[in-house]
PyMOL commands that place a pseudoatom at each C-alpha (Angstrom):
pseudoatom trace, name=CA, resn=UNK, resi=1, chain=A, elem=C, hetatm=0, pos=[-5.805, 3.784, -9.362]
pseudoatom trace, name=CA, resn=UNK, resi=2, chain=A, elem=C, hetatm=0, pos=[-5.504, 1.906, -5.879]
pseudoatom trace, name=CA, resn=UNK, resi=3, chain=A, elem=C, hetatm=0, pos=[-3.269, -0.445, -4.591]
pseudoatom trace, name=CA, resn=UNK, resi=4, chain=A, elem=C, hetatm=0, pos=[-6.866, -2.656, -4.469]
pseudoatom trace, name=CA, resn=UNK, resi=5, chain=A, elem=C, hetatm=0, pos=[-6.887, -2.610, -8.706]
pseudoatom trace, name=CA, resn=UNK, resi=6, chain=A, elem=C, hetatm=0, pos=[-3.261, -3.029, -9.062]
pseudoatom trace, name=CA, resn=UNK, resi=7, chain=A, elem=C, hetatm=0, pos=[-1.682, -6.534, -10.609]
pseudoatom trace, name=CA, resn=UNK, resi=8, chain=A, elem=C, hetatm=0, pos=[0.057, -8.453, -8.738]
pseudoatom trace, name=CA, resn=UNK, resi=9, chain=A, elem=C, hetatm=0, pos=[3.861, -8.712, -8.966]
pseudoatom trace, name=CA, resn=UNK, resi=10, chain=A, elem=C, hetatm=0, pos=[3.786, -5.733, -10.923]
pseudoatom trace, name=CA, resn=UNK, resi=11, chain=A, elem=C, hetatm=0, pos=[5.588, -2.726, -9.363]
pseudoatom trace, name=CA, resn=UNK, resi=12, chain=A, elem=C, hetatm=0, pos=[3.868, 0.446, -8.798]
pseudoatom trace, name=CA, resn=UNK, resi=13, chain=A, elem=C, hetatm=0, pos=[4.922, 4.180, -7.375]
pseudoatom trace, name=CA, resn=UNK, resi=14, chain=A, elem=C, hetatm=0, pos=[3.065, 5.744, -4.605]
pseudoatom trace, name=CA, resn=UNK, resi=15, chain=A, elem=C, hetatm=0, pos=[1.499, 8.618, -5.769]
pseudoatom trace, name=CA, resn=UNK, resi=16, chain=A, elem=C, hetatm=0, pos=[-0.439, 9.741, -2.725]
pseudoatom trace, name=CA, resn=UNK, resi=17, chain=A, elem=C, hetatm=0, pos=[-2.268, 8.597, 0.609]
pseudoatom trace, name=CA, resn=UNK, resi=18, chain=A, elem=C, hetatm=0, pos=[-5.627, 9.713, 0.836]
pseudoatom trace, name=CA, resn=UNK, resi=19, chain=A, elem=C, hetatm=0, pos=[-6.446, 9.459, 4.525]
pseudoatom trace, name=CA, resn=UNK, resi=20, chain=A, elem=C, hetatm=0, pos=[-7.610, 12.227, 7.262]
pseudoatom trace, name=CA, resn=UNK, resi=21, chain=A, elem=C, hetatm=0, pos=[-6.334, 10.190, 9.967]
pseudoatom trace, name=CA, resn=UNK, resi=22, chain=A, elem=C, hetatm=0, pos=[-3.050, 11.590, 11.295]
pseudoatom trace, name=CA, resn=UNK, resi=23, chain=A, elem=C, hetatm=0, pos=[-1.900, 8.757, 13.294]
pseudoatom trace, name=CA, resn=UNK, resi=24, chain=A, elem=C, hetatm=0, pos=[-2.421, 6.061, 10.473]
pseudoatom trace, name=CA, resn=UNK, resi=25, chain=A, elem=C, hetatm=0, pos=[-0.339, 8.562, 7.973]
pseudoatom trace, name=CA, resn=UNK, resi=26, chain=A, elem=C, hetatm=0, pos=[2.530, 8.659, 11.053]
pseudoatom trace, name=CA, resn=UNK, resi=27, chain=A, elem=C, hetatm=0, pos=[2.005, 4.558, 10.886]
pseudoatom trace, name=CA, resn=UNK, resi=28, chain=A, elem=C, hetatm=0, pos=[2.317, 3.816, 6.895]
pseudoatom trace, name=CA, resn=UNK, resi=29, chain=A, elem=C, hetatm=0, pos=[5.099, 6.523, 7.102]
pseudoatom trace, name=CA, resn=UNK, resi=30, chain=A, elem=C, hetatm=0, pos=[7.244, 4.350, 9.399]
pseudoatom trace, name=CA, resn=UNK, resi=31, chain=A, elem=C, hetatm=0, pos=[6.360, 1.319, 7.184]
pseudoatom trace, name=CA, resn=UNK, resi=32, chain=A, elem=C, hetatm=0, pos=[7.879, 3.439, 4.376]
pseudoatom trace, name=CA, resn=UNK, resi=33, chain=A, elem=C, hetatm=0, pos=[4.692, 3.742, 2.222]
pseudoatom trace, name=CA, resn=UNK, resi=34, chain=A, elem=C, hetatm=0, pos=[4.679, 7.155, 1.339]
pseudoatom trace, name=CA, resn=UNK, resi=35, chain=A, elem=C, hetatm=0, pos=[4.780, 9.282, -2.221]
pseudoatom trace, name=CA, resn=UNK, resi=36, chain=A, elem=C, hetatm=0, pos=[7.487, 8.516, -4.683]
pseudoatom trace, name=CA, resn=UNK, resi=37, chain=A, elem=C, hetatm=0, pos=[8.242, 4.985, -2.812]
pseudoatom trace, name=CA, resn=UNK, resi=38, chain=A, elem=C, hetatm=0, pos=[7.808, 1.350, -4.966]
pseudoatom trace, name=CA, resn=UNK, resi=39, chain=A, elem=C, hetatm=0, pos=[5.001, -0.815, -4.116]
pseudoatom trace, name=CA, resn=UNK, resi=40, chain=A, elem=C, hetatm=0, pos=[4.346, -4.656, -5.236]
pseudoatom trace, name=CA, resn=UNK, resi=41, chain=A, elem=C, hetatm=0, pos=[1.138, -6.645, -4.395]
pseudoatom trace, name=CA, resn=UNK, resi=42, chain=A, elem=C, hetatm=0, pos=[2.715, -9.854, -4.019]
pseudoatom trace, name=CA, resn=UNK, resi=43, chain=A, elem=C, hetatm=0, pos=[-0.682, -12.034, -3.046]
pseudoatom trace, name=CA, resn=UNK, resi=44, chain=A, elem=C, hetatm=0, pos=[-3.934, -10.872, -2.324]
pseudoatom trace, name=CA, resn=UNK, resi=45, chain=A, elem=C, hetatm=0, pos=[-6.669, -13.250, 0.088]
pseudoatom trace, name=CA, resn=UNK, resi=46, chain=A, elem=C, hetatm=0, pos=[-10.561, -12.509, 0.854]
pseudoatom trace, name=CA, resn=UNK, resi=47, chain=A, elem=C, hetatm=0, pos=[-9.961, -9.175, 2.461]
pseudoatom trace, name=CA, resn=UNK, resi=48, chain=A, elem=C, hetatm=0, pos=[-6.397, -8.409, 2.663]
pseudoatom trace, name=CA, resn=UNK, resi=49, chain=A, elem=C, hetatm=0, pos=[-3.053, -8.216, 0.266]
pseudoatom trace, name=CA, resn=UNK, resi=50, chain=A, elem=C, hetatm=0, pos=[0.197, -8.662, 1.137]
pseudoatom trace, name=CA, resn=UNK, resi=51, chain=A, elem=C, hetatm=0, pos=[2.424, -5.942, -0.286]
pseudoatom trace, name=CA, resn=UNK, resi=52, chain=A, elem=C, hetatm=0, pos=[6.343, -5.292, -0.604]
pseudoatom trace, name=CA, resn=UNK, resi=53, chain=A, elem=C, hetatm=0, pos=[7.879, -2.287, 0.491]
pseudoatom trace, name=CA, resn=UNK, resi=54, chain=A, elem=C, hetatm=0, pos=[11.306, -1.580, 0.261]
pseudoatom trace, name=CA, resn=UNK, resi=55, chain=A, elem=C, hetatm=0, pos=[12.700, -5.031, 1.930]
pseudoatom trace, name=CA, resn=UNK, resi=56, chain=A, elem=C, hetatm=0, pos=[9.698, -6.171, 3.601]
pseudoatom trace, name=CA, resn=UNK, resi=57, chain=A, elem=C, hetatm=0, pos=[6.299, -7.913, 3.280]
pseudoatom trace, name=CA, resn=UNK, resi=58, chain=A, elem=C, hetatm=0, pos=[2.972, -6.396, 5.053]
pseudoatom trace, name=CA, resn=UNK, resi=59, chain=A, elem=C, hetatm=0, pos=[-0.376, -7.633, 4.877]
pseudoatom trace, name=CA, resn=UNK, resi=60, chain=A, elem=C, hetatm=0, pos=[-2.857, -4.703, 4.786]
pseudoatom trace, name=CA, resn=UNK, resi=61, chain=A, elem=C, hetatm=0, pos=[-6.617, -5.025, 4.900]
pseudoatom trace, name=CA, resn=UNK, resi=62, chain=A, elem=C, hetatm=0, pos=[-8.593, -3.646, 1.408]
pseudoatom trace, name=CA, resn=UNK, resi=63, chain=A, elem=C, hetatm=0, pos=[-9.778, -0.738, 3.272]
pseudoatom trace, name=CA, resn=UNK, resi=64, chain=A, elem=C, hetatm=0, pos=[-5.986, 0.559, 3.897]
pseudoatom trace, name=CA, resn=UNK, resi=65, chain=A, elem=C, hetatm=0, pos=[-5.125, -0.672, 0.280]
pseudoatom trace, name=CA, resn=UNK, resi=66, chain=A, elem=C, hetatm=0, pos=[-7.973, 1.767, -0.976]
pseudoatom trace, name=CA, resn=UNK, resi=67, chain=A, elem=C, hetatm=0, pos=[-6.230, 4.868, 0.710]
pseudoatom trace, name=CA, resn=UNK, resi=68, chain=A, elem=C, hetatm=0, pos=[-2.844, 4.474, -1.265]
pseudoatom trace, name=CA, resn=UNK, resi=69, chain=A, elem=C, hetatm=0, pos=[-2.752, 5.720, -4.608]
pseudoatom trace, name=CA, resn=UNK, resi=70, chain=A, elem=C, hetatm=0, pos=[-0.689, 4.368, -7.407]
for i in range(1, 70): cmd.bond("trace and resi %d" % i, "trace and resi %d" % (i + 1))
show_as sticks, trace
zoom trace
């Protein structure tokens, strides 16, 4: 499952990241969205959700939220 299907204010883990793209691995690494880590979709709009990792909000767009598995 995605972070795209996942219910909001429901806590997920991170299974994997399913990107080729080096530098945007490096990037959700440093946001600390990597395997094993919690996840929450706190709201979602038209083509973005905001998400909470560890102490902090980020708004992603879908296509990002389709790359992290939960």
């Amino acid at each position: 499952m995605t972070l795209n299907q996942a219910h909001e204010t429901t806590p997920y883990i991170i299974r994997d990241i399913c990107t080729d793209d080096d530098e945007l691995n490096a990037f959700l690494f440093s946001l600390g969205c990597y395997s094993g880590e919690s996840v929450t979709v706190v709201s979602r709009r038209k083509n973005t959700c905001v998400v909470a990792l560890k102490d902090s909000r980020y708004c992603i767009d879908r296509q990002l939220a389709e790359a992290i598995i939960i």
